[in-house]
N, C-alpha and C positions, 0 to 999 in steps of 0.2 A: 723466412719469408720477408721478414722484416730488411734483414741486410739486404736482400735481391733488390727490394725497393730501392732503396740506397744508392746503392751502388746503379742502379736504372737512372736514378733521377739525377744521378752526378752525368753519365754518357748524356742524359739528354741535356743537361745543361751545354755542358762541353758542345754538343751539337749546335745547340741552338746561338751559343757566344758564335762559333767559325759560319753561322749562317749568317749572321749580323757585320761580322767580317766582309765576307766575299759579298755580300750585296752592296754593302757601303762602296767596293771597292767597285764591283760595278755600275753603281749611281754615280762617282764621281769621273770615272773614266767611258765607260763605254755607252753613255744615255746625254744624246741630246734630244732639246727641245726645243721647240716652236709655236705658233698661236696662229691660226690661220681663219679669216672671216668669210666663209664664201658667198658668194653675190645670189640674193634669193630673187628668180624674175619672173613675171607671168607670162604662160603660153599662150598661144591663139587661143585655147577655149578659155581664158581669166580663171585659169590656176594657178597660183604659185609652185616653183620648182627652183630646185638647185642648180646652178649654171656649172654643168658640170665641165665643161670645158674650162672655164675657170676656175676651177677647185682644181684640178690638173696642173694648169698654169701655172697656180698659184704654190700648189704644192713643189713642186718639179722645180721652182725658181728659191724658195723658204728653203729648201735641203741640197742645191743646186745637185739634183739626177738629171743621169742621162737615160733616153729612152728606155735602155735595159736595166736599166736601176730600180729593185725595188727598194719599199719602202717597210721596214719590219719593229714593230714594237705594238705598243698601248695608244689609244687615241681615245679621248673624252670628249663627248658632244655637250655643250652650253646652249642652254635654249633661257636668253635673257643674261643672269649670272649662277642662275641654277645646272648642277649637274643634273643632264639628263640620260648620259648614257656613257658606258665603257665599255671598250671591247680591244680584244687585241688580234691580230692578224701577221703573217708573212709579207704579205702584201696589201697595203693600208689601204691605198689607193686604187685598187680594184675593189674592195669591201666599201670603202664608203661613195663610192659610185652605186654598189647595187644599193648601200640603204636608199638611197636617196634617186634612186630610176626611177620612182612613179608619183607624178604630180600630185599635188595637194589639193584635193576636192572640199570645197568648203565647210559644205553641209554634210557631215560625216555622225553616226550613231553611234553610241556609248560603246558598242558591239565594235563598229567598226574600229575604233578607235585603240580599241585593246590588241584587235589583230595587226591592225596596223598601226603602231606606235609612231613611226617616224613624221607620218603625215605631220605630226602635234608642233613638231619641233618648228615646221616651217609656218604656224600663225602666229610665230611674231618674225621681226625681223633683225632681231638681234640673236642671233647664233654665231657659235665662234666651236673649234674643234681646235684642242692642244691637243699633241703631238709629241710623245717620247720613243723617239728612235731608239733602236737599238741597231748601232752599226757594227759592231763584233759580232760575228755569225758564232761565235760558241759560247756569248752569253743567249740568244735567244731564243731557248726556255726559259729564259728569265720574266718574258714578256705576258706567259700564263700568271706566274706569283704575284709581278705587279698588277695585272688586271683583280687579281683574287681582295690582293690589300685594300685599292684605292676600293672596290666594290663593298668590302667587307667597311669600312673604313667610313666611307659616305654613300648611302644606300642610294642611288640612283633614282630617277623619276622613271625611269622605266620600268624598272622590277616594283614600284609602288602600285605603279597604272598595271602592269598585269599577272600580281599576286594582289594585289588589294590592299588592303591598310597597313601600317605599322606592325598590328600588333597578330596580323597573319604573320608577317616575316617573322616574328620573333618564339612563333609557335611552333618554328620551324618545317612551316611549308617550302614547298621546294618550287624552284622557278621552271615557267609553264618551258615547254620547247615550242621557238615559233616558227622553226621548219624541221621538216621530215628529211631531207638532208643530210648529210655528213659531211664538213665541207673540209681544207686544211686552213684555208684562210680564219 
């Protein structure tokens, strides 16, 4: 029994060295990045909302795509200099259009607030979303691992605000699902 272990823990070594390999090899080749600020404006009713045409723009021009280009990796939302959120997608820029399709209602309840996280992001006006591509289409599962790290890694204000405290995550509750969905993005 003793040897099995051994001998188990030497393969996993061995594993875990060529996973250290090939990731490094895909950070330094196959992952760019960017910082992108998008312009937060009020609607006729005196909401704040994301100017998503310019977050488009602005995207589209930072990675110069062409209309049928998507956009596929990791993307981290900054609300201030705080991380507020991570998520990774096929396509970036249809995802972060749907977070951000429903205006910001001022006066929003502790309830509300949980369901609807993203509203939070837009009362201040400093938000910024980096941006790690992944342009080789056969590293990108790679783009599930890095979201797992950086989450793992710096606990996000999102999973704070809807599992709750600290010392809930470490109790190991599991994070809420905030749609009923299955989506590929």
């Amino acid at each position: 029994m003793a040897r099995q272990l051994r001998n188990m823990n030497k393969e996993m070594n061995g594993l875990m060295k060529q996973f250290g390999r090939d990731a490094n090899t895909i950070w330094k080749r196959g992952i760019e990045s960017a910082q992108v600020s998008p312009d937060i404006v009020k609607t006729n009713d005196g909401r704040r909302a994301v100017d998503l045409k310019d977050l488009d723009a602005k995207l589209q021009k930072t990675f110069n795509l062409s209309d049928e280009d998507t956009l596929t990796g990791v993307y981290l939302i900054f609300k201030n200099s705080d991380l507020f959120y991570v998520g990774h997608s096929t396509n970036i820029v249809r995802r972060l259009k749907r977070h951000f399709s429903k205006p910001f209602d001022k006066k929003v309840s502790r309830e509300e607030k949980r369901e609807k996280p993203f509203n939070t992001v837009l009362e201040k006006r400093n938000m910024s979303i980096v941006i790690y591509r992944i342009a080789d289409e056969k590293h990108a599962m790679f783009r599930k691992t890095l979201d797992r790290i950086i989450t793992y890694n710096q606990i996000p204000e999102y999973l704070k605000q809807t599992l709750g405290s600290g010392e809930d995550l470490d109790s190991g509750t599991r994070r809420k699902r905030t749609s009923y969905k299955r989506t590929t993005a």
